[in-house]
C-alpha positions in Angstrom: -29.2 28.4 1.1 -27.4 24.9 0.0 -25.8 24.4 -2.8 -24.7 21.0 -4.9 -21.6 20.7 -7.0 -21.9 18.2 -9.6 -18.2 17.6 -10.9 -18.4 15.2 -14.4 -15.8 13.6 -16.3 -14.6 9.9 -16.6 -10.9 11.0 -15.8 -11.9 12.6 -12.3 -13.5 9.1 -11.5 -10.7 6.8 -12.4 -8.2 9.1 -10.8 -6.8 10.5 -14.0 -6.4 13.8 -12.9 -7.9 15.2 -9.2 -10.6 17.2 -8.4 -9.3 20.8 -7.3 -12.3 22.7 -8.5 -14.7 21.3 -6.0 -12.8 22.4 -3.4 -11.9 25.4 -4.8 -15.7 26.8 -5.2 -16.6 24.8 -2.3 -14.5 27.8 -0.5 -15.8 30.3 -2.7 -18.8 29.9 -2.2 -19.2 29.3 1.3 -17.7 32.2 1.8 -20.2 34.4 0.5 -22.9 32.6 2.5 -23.8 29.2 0.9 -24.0 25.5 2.4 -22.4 23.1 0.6 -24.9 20.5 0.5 -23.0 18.0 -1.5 -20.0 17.5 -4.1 -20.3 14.2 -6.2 -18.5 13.1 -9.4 -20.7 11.7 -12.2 -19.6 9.7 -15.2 -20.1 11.8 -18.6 -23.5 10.5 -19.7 -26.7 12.0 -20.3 -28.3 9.4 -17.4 -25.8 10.4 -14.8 -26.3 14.1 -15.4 -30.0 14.2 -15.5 -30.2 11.8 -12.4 -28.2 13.9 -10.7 -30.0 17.1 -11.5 -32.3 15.7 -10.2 -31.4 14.8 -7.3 -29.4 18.2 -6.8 -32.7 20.4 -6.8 -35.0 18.6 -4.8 -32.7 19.1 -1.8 -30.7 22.5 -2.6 -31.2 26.2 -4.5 -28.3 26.2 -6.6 -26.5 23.4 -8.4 -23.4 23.7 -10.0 -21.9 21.7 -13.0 -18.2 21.6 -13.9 -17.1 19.5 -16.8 -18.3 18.1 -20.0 -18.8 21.3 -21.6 -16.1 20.4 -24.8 -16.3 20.4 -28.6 -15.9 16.9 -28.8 -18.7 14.1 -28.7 -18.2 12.5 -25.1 -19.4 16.4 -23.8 -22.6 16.2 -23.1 -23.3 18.7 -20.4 -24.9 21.0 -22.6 -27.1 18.7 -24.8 -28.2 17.0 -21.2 -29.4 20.4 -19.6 -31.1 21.5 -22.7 -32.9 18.1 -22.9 -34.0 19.0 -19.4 -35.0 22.3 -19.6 -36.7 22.1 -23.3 -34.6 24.8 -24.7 -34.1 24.7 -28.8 -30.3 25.1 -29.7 -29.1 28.7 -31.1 -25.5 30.2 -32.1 -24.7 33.5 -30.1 -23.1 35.7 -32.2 -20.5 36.7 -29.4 -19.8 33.4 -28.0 -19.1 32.6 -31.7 -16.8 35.7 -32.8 -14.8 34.6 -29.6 -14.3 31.3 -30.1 -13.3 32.4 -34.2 -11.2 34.5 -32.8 -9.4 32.7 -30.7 -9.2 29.6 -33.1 -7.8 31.9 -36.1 -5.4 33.9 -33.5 -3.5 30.4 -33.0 -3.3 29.8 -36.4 -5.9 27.2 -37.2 -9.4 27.4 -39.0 -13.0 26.7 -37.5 -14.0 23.3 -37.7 -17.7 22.1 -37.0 -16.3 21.2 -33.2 -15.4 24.9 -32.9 -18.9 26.2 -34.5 -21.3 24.0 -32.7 -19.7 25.3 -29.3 -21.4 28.7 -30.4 -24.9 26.9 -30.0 -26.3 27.7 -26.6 -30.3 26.7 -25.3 -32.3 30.0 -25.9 -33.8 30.0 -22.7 -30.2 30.3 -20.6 -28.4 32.9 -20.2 -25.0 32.8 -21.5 -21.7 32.8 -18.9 -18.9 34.2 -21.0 -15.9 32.7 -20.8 -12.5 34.8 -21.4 -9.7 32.1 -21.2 -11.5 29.6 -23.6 -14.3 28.7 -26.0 -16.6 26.5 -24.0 -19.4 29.3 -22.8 -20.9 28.7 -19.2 -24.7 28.6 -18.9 -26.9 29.8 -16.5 -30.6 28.2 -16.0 -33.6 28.8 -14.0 -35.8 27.3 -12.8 -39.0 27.5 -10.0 -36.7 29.9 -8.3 -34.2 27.6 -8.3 -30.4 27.8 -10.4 -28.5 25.9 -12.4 -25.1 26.8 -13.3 -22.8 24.6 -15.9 -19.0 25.9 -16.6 -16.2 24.2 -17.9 -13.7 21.7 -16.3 -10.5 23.8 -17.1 -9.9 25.0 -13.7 -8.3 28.6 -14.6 -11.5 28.7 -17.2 -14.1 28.1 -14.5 -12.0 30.2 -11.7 -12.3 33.2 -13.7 -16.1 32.9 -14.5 -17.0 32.3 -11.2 -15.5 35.5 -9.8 -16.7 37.4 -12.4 -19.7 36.1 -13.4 -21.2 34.0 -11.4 -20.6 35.1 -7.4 -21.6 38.8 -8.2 -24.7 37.2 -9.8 -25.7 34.5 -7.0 -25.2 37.7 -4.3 -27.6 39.5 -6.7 -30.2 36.7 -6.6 -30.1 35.4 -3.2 -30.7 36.9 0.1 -27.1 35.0 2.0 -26.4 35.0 5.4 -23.4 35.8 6.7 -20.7 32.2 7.4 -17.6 32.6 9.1 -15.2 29.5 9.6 -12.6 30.6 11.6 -9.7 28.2 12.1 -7.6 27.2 15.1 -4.4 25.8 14.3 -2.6 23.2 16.4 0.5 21.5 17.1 2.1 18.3 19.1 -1.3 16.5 20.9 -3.6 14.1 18.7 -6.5 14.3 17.6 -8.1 12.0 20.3 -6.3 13.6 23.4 -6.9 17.2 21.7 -10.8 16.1 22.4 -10.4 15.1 25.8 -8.7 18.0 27.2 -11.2 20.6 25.6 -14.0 18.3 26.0 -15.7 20.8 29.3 -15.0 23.8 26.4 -16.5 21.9 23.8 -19.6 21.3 25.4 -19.9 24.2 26.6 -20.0 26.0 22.9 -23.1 28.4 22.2 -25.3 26.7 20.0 -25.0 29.0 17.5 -20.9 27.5 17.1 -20.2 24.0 15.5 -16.9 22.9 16.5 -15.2 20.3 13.5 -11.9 18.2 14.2 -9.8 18.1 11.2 -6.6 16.3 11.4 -3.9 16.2 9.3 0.0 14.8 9.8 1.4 16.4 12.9 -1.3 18.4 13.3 -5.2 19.2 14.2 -7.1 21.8 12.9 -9.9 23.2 14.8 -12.8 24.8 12.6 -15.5 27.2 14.1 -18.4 27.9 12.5 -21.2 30.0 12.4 -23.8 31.5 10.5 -26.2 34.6 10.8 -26.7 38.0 9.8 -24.6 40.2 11.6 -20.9 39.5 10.6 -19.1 41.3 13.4 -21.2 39.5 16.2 -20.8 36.4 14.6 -16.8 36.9 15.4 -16.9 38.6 18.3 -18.3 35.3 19.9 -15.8 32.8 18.1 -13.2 34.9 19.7 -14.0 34.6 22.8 -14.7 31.4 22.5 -11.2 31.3 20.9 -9.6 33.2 23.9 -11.3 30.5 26.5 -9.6 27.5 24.1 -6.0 29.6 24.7 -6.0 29.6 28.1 -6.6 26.0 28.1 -4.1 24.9 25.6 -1.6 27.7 24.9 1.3 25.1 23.9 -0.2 23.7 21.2 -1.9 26.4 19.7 0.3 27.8 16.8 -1.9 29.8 15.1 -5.5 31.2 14.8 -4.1 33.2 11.0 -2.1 30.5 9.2 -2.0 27.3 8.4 1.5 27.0 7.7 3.7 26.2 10.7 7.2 27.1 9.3 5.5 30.7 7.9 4.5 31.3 12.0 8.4 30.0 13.1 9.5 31.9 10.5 8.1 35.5 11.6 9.4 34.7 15.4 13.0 34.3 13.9 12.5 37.6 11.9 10.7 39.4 14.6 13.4 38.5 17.4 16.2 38.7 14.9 17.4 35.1 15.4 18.6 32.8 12.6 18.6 29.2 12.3 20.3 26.0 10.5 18.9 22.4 10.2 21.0 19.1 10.2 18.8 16.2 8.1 18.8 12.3 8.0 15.7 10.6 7.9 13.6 13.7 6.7 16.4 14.3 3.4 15.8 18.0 3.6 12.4 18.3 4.1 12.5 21.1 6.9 14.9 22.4 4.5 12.1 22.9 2.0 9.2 23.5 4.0 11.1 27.0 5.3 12.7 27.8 2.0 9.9 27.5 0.0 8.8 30.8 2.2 9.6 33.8 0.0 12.4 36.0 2.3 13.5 33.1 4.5 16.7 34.2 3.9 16.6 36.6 6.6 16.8 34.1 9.2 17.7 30.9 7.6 21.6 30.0 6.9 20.9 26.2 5.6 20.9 22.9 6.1 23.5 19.9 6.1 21.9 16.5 4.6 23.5 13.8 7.0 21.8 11.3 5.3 24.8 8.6 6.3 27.1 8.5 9.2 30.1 9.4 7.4 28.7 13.1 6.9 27.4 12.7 10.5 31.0 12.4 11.5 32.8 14.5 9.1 30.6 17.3 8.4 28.6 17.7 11.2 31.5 16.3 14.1 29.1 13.4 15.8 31.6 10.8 17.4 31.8 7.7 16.0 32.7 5.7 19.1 28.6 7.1 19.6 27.2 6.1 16.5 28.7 2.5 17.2 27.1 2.5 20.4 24.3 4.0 20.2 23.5 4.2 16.8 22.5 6.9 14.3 19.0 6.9 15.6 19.6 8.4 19.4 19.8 11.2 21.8 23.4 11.7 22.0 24.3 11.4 18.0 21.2 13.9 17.3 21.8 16.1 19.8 25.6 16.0 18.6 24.0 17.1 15.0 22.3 20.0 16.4 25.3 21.4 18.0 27.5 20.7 15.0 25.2 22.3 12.4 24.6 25.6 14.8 28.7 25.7 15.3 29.5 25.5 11.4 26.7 27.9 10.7 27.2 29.9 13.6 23.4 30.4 14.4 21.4 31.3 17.0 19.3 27.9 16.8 19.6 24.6 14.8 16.9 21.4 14.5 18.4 18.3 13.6 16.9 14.7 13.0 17.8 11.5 12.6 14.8 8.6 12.4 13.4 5.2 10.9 11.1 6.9 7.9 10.4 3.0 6.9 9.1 1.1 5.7 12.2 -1.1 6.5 15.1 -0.6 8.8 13.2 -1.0 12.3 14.4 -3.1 15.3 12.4 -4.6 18.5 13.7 -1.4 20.1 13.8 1.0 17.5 10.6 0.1 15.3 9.8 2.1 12.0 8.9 5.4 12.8 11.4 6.2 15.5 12.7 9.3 15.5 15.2 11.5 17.7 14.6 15.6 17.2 17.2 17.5 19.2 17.1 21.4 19.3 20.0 23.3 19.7 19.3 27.0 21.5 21.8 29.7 23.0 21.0 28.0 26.6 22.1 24.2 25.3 20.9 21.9 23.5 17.8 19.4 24.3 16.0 16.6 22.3 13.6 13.8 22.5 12.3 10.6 20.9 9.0 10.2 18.9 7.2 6.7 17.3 5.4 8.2 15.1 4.3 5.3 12.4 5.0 2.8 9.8 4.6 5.0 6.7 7.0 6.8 4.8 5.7 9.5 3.6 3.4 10.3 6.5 6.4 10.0 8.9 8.6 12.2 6.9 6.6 14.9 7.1 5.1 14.7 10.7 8.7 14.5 12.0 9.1 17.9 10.1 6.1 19.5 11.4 7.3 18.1 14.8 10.5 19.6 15.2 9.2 23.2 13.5 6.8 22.8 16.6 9.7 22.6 18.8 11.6 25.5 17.6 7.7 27.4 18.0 8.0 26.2 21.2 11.1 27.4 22.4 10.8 31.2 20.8 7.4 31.5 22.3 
């Protein structure tokens, strides 16, 4: 069964405000069976919509509107789908008591904006929404459905798990989809392909492997579809299992996304705890591990050594070695780790020191250099990365990096 999402509004194409809710019932809904065929962003015009309606059910069995649904004259969702569908324009007497109600609850009066949201096409059937006045509407179709709901994204969140998911399963005979996730950590994208290249090909045909990289990391996304959920999975794990034993080190996960969630848990589980000493990344490991509800339990904190004169005084790096060698090298990182781990008498400490860019770089330390030292029970080890020439990018792939390391190391 595919399914289109037609997202409209003028703000979401000139990059006023992002489009979550595609994504979000993009997920939802392939969960509960569907292909997403599409998602496009249209212009709020009655052209735009009706071309793309158009479009939208010659190649899929449900298409779903967001947007344009408003009391104001540039909504013209519902005015568009009625034109298309030949429905005549009627007040619902719930919609309406709703909207009145809510209105008059916040202090204001019912304008003719307010009323005319109460008219709905007779020949829909009316999605009620909860959390604000703009109804959702339901068409068919030729066994086909149309769905519009409004842009508000807790508005349309809420109407599509009550409303409109128990509905579709109603209505359609779904297969069962499963996309199971692999999580990994510390090998591009391009060499990640090479080494499980045999494993790839090698895939039942009923799996579709998809590379999805991100900073620091690659996801791996099996999928299949069919009608018997628990075989579906049985075979992605074993094909999961065959893909451990060929790259066990840079698997992090097969659960969760979130690499300092997975560190985290081997710190609580072993009953270890851990500091971090931060240049380049300004507290970014910091935040990526605090940000954790409970990290408390295993994380003391974090010294900013964003210039040498904390290196020196708060953390004890020598500073015959940062007029030697720099702040951006093996001995004044590793000097870091050990200094943060002594003052905060942990079990383990990360520390970094890097080019983030885009200035700063030399012939032999270009932007994106970066020295991550780990500091353990057994010593203390750390190595150099080039990672890139962009800021933000570098920041956090340096973070994911050395939370990688630390993975590493506690196995």
């Amino acid at each position: 069964m595919n399914l289109d999402i037609i997202s409209i509004g003028d703000e979401l194409l000139i990059g006023q405000t992002l489009n979550t809710n595609a994504f979000w019932i993009s997920k939802e809904l392939n969960k509960i069976g569907f292909t997403i065929r599409q998602q496009i962003t249209i212009a709020d015009t009655e052209t735009a919509i009706l071309t793309a309606l158009e479009t939208a059910l010659s190649k899929s069995d449900v298409v779903i509107f967001t947007g344009g649904l408003g009391p104001t004259s540039d909504d013209l969702t519902m005015p568009a789908l009625n034109k298309y569908f030949g429905g005549s324009l009627m007040r619902d007497d719930k919609v309406y008591q709703h909207i009145k109600k809510m209105i008059t609850s916040r202090g204001f009066e019912m304008n003719r904006n307010n009323q005319n949201q109460a008219l709905v096409p007779d020949n829909c059937r009316v999605i009620y929404n909860a959390n604000g006045t703009a109804p959702g509407l339901w068409f068919e179709k030729e066994g086909k459905v149309v769905i519009a709901m409004p842009g508000v994204p807790y508005e349309m969140k809420a109407m599509v798990t009550d409303e409109v998911i128990p509905k579709l399963k109603e209505q359609f005979d779904l297969p069962e989809i499963i996309n199971q996730m692999v999580y990994t950590q510390g090998m591009p994208e391009s060499m990640l392909a090479e080494r499980i290249f045999d494993w790839e090909n090698n895939l039942p045909e009923t799996i579709k492997l998809a590379y999805l990289p991100s900073p620091g990391r690659v996801k791996l996304c099996l999928s299949s579809t069919g009608t018997d959920r628990g075989k579906l999975q049985h075979n992605i794990n074993v094909e999961i299992e065959k893909l451990a034993q060929l790259i066990p080190q840079y698997i992090y996960s097969a659960d969760n996304e979130d690499i300092a969630t997975v560190v985290g848990e081997l710190l609580r589980k072993n009953k270890l705890t851990l500091a971090t000493a931060e240049s380049c990344t300004g507290g970014y490991i910091a935040h990526l591990i605090t940000r954790i509800a409970g990290s408390s339990d295993y994380y003391k904190g974090s010294v900013i050594a964003y210039s040498n004169e904390v290196k020196i005084n708060e953390l004890s790096v020598n500073a015959d070695d940062i007029d030697k060698y720099g702040a951006v090298s093996e001995q004044v990182v590793q000097q870091m780790a050990v200094g943060v781990k002594n003052k905060m008498n942990t079990d383990y400490a990360i520390a970094i020191s890097g080019i983030a860019g885009p200035t700063g770089g030399t012939d032999q330390k270009p932007v994106g250099t970066v020295w991550i030292a780990l500091a353990t029970p057994k010593g203390t080890v750390a190595k150099k990365h080039v990672f890139g020439k962009q800021r933000d990018v570098n920041i956090e792939r340096a973070a994911i990096t050395a939370l990688g390391v630390l993975r590493k190391e506690l196995g």
